[in-house]
C-alpha positions as CSV (number, residue, x, y, z in Angstrom):
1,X,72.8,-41.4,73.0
2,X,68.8,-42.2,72.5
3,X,66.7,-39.2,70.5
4,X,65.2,-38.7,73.9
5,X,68.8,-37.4,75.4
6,X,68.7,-35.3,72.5
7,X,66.3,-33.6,73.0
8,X,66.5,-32.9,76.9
9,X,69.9,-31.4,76.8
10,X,68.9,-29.8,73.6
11,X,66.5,-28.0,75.6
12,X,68.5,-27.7,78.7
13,X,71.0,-26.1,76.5
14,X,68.1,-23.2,75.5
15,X,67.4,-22.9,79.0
16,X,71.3,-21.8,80.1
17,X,71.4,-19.1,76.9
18,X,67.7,-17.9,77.3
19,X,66.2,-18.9,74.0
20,X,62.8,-20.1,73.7
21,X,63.0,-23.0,71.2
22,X,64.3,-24.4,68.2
23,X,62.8,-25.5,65.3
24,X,65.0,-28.9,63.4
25,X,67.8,-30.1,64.5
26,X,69.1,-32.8,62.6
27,X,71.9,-35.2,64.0
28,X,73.1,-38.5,62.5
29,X,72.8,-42.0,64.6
30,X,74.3,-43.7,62.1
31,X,74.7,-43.8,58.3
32,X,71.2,-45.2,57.6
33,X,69.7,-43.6,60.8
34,X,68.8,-39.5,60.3
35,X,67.1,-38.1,63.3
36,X,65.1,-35.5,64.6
37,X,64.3,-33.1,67.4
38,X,62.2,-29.8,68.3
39,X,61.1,-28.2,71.0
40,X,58.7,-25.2,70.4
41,X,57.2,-24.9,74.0
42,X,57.6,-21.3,74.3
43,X,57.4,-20.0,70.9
44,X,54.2,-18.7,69.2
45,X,52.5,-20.3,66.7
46,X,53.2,-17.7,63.7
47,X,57.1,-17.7,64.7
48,X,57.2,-21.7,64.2
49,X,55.5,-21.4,60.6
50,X,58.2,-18.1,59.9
51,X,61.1,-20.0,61.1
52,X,59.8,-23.7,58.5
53,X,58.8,-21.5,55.7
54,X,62.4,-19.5,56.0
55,X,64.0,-22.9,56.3
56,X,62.1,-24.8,53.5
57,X,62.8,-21.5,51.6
58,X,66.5,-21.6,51.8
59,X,66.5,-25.7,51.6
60,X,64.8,-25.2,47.8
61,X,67.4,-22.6,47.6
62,X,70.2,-24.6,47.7
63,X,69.2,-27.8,45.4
């Protein structure tokens, strides 16, 4: 499955439990292949920076 499959049943998923977006979600092609996908159509600009600041907070956190 291509990044662009991802992403539109990512976002089909969102659409079936009524949430407006996700931030990262990582998923792993392969061993040497990390990839990436976001959809933040319907979410305001201050909720995306929250949400990456939370996350980059808890990320530090951890290592």
């Amino acid at each position: 499955m291509d990044i662009t499959q991802v992403q539109q049943q990512c976002e089909a998923f969102l659409k079936t439990i009524n949430v407006p977006g996700f931030i990262v979600l990582g998923f792993q092609e392969n061993k040497e292949n990390v990839q990436m996908v976001y959809s933040i159509k319907e979410m305001q600009p201050k909720a995306v920076l929250k949400g990456l600041t939370h996350m980059l907070d808890d990320l530090v956190g951890k290592i």
